[in-house]
C-alpha positions as CSV (number, residue, x, y, z in Angstrom):
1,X,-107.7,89.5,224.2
2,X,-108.1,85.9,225.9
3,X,-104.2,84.0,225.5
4,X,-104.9,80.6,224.9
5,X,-102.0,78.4,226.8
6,X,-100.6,75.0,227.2
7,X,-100.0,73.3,230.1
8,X,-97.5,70.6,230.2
9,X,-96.0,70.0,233.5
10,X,-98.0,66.4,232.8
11,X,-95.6,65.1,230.5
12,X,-92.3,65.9,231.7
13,X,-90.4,62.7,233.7
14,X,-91.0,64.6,237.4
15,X,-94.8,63.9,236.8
16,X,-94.9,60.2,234.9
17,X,-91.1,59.2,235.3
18,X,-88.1,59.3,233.3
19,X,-89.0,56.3,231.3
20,X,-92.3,58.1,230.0
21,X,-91.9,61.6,230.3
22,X,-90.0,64.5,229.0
23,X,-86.9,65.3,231.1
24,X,-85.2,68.4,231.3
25,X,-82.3,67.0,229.7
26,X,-84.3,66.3,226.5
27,X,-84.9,69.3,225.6
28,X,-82.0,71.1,226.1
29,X,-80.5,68.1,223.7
30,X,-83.3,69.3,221.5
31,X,-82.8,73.2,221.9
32,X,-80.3,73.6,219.3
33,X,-81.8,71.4,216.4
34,X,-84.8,74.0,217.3
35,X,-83.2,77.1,217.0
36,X,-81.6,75.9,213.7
37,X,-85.4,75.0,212.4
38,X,-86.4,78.2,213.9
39,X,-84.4,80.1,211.9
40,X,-84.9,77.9,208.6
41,X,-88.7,78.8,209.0
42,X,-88.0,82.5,209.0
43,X,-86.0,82.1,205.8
44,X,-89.0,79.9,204.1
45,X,-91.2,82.6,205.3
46,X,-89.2,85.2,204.5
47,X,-88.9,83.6,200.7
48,X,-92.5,83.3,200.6
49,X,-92.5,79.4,201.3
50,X,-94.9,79.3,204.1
51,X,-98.0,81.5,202.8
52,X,-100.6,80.3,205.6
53,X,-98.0,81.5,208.3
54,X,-98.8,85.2,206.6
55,X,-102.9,84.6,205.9
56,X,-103.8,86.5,209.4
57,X,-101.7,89.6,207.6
58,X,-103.5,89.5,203.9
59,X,-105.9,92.2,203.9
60,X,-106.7,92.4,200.4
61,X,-108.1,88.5,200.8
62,X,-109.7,89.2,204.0
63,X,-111.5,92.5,202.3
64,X,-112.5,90.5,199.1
65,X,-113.9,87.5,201.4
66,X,-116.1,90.6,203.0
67,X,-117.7,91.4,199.9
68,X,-118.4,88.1,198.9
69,X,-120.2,87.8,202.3
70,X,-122.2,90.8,201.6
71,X,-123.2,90.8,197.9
72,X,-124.5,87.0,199.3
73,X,-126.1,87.2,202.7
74,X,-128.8,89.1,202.7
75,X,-130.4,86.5,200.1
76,X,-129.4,83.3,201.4
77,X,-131.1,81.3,203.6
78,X,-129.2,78.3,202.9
79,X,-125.4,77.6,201.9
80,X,-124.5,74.7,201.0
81,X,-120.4,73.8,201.0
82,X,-118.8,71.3,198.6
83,X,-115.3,70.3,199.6
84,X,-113.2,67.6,200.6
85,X,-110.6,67.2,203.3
86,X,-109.4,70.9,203.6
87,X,-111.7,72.3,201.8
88,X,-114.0,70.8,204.6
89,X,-113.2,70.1,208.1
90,X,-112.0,73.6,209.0
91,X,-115.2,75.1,207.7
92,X,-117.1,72.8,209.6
93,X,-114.9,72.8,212.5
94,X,-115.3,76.8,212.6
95,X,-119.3,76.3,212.8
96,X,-119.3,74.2,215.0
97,X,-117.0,75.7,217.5
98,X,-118.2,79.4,217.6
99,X,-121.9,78.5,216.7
100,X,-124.8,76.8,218.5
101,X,-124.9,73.3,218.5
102,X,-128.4,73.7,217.7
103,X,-127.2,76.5,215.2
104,X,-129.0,74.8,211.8
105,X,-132.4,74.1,213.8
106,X,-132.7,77.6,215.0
107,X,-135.9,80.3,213.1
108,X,-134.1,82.2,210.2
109,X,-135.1,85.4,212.6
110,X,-132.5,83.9,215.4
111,X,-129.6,82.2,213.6
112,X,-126.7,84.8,212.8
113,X,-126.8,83.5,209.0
114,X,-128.1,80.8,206.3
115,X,-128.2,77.3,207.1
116,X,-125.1,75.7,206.6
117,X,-124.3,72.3,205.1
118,X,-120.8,71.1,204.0
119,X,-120.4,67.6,202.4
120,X,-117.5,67.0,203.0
121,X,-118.0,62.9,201.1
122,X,-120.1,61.4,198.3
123,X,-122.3,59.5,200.7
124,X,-125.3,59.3,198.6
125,X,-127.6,59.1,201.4
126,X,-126.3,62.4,202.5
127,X,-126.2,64.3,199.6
128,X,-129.8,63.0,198.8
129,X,-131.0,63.8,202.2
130,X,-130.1,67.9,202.3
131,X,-131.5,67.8,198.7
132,X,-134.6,66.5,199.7
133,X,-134.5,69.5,202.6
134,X,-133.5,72.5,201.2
135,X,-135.5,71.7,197.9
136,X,-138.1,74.3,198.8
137,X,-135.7,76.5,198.9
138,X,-133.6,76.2,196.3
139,X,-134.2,79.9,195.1
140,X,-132.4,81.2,198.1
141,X,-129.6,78.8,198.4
142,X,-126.0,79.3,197.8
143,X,-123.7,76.4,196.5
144,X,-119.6,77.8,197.6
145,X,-118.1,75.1,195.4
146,X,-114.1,74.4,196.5
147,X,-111.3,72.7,195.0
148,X,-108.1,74.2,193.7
149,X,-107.9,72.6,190.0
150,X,-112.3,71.5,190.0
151,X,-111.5,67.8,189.2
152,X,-111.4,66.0,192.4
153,X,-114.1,63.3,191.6
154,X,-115.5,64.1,195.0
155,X,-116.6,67.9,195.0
156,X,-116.8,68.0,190.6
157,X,-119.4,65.3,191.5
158,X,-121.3,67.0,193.4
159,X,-121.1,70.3,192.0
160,X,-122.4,69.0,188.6
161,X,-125.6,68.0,191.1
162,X,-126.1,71.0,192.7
163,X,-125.6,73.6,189.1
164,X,-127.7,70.8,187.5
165,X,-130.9,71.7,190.6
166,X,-130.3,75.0,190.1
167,X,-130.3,75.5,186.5
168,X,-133.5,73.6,186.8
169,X,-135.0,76.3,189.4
170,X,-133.3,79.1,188.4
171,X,-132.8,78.7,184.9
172,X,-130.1,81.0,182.9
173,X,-129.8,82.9,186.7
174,X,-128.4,79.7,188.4
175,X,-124.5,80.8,187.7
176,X,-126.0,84.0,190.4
177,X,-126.4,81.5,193.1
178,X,-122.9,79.6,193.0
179,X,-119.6,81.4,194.4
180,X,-116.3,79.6,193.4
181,X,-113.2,79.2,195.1
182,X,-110.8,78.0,192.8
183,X,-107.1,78.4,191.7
184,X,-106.4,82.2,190.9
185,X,-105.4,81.5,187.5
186,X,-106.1,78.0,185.8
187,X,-107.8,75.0,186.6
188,X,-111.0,72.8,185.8
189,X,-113.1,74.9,187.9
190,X,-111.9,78.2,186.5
191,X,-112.5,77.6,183.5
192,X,-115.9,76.8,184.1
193,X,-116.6,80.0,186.4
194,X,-115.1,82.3,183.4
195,X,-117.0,80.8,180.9
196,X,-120.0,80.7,183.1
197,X,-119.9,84.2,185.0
198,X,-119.6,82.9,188.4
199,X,-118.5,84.8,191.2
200,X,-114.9,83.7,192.6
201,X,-112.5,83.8,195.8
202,X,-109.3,82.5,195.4
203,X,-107.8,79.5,197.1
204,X,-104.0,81.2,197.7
205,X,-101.2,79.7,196.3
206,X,-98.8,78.0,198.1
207,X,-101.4,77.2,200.8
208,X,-102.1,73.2,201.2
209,X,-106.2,72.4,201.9
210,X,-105.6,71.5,205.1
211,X,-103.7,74.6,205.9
212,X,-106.1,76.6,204.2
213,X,-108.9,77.3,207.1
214,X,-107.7,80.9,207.4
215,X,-108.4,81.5,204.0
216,X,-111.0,82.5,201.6
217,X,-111.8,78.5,201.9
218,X,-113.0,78.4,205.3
219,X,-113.6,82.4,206.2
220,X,-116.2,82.5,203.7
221,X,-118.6,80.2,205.1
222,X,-117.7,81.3,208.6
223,X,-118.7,85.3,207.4
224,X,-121.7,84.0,206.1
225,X,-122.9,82.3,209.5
226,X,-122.3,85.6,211.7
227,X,-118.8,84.6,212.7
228,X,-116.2,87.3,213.3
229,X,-112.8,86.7,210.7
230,X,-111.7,89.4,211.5
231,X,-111.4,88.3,215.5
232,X,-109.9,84.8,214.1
233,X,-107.7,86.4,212.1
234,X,-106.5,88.6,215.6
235,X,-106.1,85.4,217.3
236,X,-103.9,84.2,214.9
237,X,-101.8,86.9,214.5
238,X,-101.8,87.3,218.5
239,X,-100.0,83.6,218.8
240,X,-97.8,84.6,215.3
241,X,-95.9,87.2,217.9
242,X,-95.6,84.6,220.2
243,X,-93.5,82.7,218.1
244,X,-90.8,85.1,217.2
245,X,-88.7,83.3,220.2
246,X,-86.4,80.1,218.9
247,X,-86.5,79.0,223.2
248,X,-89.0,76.3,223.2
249,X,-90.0,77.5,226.5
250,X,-91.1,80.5,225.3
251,X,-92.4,79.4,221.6
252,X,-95.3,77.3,222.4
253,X,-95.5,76.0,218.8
254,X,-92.2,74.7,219.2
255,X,-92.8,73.3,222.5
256,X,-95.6,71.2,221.5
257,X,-93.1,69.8,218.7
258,X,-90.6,69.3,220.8
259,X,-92.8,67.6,223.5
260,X,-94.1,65.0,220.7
261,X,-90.8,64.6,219.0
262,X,-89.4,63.8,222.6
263,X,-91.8,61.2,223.4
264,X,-92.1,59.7,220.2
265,X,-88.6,58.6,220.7
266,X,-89.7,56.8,224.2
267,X,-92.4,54.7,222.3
268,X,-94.9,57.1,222.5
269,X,-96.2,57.0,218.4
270,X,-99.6,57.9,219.1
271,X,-100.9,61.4,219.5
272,X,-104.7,61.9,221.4
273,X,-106.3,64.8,221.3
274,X,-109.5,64.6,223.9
275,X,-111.9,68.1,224.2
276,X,-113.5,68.4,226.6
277,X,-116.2,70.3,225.0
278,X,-118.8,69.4,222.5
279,X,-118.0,72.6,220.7
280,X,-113.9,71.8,220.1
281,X,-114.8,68.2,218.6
282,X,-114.4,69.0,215.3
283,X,-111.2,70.6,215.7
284,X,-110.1,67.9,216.4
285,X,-111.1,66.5,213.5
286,X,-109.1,69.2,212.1
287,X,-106.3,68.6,213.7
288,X,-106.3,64.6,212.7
289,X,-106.2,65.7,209.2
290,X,-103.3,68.1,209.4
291,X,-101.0,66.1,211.7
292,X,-101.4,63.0,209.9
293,X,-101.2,64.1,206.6
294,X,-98.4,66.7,206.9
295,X,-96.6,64.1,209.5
296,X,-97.4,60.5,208.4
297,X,-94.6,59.7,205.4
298,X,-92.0,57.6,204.5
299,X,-89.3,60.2,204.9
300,X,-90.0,60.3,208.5
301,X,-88.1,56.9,209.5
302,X,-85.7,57.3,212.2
303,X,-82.5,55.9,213.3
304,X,-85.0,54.5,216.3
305,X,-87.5,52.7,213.6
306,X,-90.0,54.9,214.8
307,X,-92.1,55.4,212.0
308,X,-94.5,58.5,211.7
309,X,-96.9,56.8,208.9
310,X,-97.8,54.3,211.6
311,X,-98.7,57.0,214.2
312,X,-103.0,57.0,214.1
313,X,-103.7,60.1,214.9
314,X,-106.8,60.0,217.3
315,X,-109.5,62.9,217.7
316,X,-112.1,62.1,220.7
317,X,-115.0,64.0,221.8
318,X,-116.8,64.5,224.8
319,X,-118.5,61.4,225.0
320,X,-118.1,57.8,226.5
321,X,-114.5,59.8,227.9
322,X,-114.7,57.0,230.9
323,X,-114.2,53.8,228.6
324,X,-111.4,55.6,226.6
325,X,-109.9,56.3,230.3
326,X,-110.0,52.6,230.6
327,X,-108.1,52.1,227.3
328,X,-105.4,54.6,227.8
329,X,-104.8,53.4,231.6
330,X,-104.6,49.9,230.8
331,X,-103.8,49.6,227.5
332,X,-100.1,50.1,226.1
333,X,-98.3,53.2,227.7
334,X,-97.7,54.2,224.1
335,X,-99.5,57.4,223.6
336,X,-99.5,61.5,224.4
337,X,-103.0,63.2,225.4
338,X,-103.6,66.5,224.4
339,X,-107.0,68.0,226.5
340,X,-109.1,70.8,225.5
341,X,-110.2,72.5,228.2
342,X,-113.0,75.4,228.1
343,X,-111.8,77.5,231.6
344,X,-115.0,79.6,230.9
345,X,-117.9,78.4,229.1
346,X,-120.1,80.7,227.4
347,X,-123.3,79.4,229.6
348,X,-122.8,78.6,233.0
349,X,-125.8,75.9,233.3
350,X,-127.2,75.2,237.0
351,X,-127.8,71.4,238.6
352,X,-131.1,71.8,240.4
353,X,-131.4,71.0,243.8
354,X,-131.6,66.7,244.6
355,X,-133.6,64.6,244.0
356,X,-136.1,63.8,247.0
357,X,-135.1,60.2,248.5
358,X,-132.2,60.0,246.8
359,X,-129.0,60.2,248.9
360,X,-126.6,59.4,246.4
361,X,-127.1,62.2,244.2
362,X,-127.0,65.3,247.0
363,X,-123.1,65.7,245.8
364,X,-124.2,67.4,242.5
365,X,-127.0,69.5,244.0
366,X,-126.5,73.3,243.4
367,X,-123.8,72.8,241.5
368,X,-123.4,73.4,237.9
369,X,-122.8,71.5,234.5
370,X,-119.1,73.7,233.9
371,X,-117.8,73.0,237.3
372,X,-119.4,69.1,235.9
373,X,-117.4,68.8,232.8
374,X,-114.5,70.5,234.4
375,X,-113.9,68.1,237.1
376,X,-114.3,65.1,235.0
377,X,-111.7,66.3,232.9
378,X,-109.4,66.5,235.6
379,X,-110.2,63.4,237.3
380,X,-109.3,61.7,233.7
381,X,-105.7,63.9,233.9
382,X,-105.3,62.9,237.3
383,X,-106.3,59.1,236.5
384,X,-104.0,58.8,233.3
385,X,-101.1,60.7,235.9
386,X,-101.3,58.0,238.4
387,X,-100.5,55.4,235.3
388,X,-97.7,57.1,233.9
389,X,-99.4,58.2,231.1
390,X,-98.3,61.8,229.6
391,X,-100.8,64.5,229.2
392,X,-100.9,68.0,228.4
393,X,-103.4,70.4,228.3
394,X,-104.9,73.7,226.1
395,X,-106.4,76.2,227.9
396,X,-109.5,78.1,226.1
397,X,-110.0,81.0,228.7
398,X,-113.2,81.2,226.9
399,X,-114.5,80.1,222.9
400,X,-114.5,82.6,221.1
401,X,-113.3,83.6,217.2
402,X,-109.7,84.9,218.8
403,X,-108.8,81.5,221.2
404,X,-110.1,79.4,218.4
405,X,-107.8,81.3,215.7
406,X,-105.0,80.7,218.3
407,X,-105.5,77.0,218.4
408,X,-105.6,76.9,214.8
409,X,-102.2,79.1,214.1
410,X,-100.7,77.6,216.8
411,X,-101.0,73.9,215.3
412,X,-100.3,75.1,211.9
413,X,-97.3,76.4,213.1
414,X,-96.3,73.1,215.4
415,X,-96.8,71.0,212.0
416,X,-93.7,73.5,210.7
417,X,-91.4,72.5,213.5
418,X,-92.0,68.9,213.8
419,X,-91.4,68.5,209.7
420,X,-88.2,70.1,210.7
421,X,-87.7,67.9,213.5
422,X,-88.1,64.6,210.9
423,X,-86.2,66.1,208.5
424,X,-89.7,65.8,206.4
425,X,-91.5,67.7,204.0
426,X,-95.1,68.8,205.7
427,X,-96.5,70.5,203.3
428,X,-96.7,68.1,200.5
429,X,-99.1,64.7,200.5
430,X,-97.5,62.2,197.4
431,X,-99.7,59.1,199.5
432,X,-102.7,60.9,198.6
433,X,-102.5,60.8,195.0
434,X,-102.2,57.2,194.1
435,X,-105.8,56.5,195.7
436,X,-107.3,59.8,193.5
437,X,-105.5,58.3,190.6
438,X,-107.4,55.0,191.3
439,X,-110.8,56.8,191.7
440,X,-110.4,58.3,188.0
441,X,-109.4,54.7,186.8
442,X,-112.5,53.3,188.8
443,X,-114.4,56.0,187.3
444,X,-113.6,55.5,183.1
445,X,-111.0,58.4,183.1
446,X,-109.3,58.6,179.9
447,X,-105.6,57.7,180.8
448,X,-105.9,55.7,183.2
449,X,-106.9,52.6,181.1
450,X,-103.8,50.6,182.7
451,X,-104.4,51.5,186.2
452,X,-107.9,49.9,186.4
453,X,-106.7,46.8,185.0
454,X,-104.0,46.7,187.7
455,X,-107.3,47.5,190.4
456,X,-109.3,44.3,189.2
457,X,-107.0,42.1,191.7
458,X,-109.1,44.7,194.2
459,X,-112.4,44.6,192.4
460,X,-113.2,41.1,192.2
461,X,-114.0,39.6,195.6
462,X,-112.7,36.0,196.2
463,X,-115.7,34.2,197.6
464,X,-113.2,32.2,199.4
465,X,-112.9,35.1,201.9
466,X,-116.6,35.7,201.8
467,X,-117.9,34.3,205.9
């Protein structure tokens, strides 16, 4: 199996000084508080308190996402997603990482699976706009519906829209065409697939949406669209044994805690993470939500003021990567770059020969688009180096389902560490629930009557402030 790795010799202080990078000294200061952590996750785990750490491991979820994928498939030529946050961004961040780009344009003869769409908002425009497409096929299209209790305004919204179209195409057959993933035992959305006869998966307990991509929440869409779980699952479980080690130089997830927990304590609050490959964008995307939501509280206020609710987490694709260069050079030296690098891509794409009477261009002649994208990602490390500007770097031998479960378990399991390292709870997300509260108020909710009134000081635009 391909090892993903992370390369970090660009963020210790022998590369971009002591001032800005991570010295020797730091982390053997940190080595102990690490060990300690270390060995409080095994007892959490252990205890059953980290659930997504032992996903890779649950064959009796893995078998019954497997069935669901078959009883579905073979009848599907669309499957639409509804979920929010979690329940989201690793499903699309799987499909878009170990599909083609071009995946939902491709013949239904040539695409390993359905069409996939996950609304992941309540855009109208785009909920209206894959309506208006997969109308004519209706018949053959799934709806997965996600969410843990079924009353997050969000997906319940659109779920009552999509079992509305289908009950008006299918009629008393619609509940055939929805799968639910839902709490295993209660819940708004239970209830309605027991009293309705839908088929369900469960989303595990103990397991946070946005550390739920290993689950039946993002491995049944994956299944469905020709991706190997199983080989995500292997990846995962190659990086769990990785991790047995407390030595940071050894344990890569603690490593990458201790690297971020170092620098944040030399200014450096905000965390990058660049890929350098159209593919990897959206795990980025990913990994925005689960470092700033398992990272970004109140409890994480230090002796230092550093403040981990004011770290923006930044995710950046492939594109416009010279202007951001520009930003991170010049602007304030107060930031750690995390690269994705592809070392093999899955096509190796040829630059034809130059361009007759043009000179200028003979240096990419016979070269190649990997060799391209490869070099401008080091000419950016080696750019941000000569400002003093930490970066490290993980290493994708190739994409495939096993490097892309890797980077997934490994960041999971980084969140873990760092929450230890803050002495904060990373599992939990109390910010989130004032602003659903306010939705429901917003919304009529019954109890909540107070709450809107409070919201009017929001509601009512002062013209004042109106340019």
């Amino acid at each position: 199996m391909d090892e993903l790795s992370v390369y970090w010799k660009n963020v210790t202080a022998d590369a971009v000084g002591e001032k800005h990078g991570v010295s020797d000294r730091d982390l053997k200061n940190l080595a102990p508080r690490i060990r300690q952590i270390h060995q409080e996750i095994t007892e959490q785990r252990k205890a059953g308190k980290l659930r997504f750490r032992d996903l890779p491991y649950d064959e009796e979820m893995i078998g019954a996402v497997n069935k669901q994928v078959e009883h579905f498939r073979d009848r599907c030529e669309v499957l639409v997603v509804l979920g929010i946050g979690g329940s989201a961004l690793g499903n699309i961040a799987l499909q878009n990482a170990l599909n083609p780009y071009t995946y939902n344009l491709l013949s239904d003869r040539t695409r390993t699976g359905p069409q996939l769409f996950v609304l992941d908002n309540v855009d109208p425009d785009q909920i209206r706009a894959v309506v208006d497409l997969i109308a004519p096929r209706i018949k053959k299209t799934i709806v997965n519906v996600i969410s843990k209790s079924g009353e997050t305004a969000e997906t319940a919204s659109q779920f009552t829209l999509f079992r509305d179209l289908l009950q008006q195409k299918l009629g008393k057959k619609y509940k055939e065409n929805i799968l639910a993933t839902t709490d295993p035992k209660g819940g708004t959305l239970r209830a309605i697939a027991i009293a309705e006869g839908y088929r369900t998966l469960e989303v595990p307990d103990g397991v946070g949406g946005r550390f739920s991509v290993l689950s039946a929440v993002g491995l049944f869409s994956a299944g469905m669209c020709g991706i190997d779980i199983e080989a995500l699952m292997a990846g995962a479980t190659a990086v769990d044994k990785r991790l047995k080690d407390a030595d940071p130089l050894k344990n890569p997830a603690a490593l990458i805690a201790a690297i971020h927990y170092a620098l944040d304590q030399k200014g450096k609050h905000i965390t990058v993470m660049m890929p350098y490959s159209t593919s990897l964008y959206y795990l980025g995307d990913w990994f925005r939500q689960l470092w700033a939501e398992s990272l970004g509280k109140k409890d994480g206020l230090k002796k230092n003021n550093v403040f981990v609710g004011q770290t923006p987490i930044k995710a950046l694709g492939t594109t416009d990567q010279h202007s951001q260069v520009q930003l991170y050079r010049e602007g304030p030296n107060d930031k750690i770059i995390t690269f994705l690098e592809v070392e093999r891509f899955n096509q190796k794409l040829a630059i034809p020969g130059g361009i007759p009477g043009q000179p200028t261009l003979d240096y990419l002649a016979n070269s190649n688009f990997q060799t391209l994208i490869n070099s401008e990602k080091l000419a950016t490390e080696y750019a941000l180096l000569e400002s003093q500007r930490p970066t490290m770097t993980v290493l994708f031998p190739r994409l495939s389902p096993e490097t892309v479960g890797q980077f997934i378990y490994l960041y999971e399991s980084a969140v873990s560490y760092m929450g230890g390292l803050y002495d904060i709870n990373p599992y939990d997300q109390p910010a989130v629930e004032l602003g659903k509260q306010a939705t429901y108020a917003l919304m009529g909710k019954g109890g909540y009557a107070d709450l809107a009134k409070k919201i009017d000081v929001v509601r009512k635009r002062d013209r004042k402030y109106l340019v």
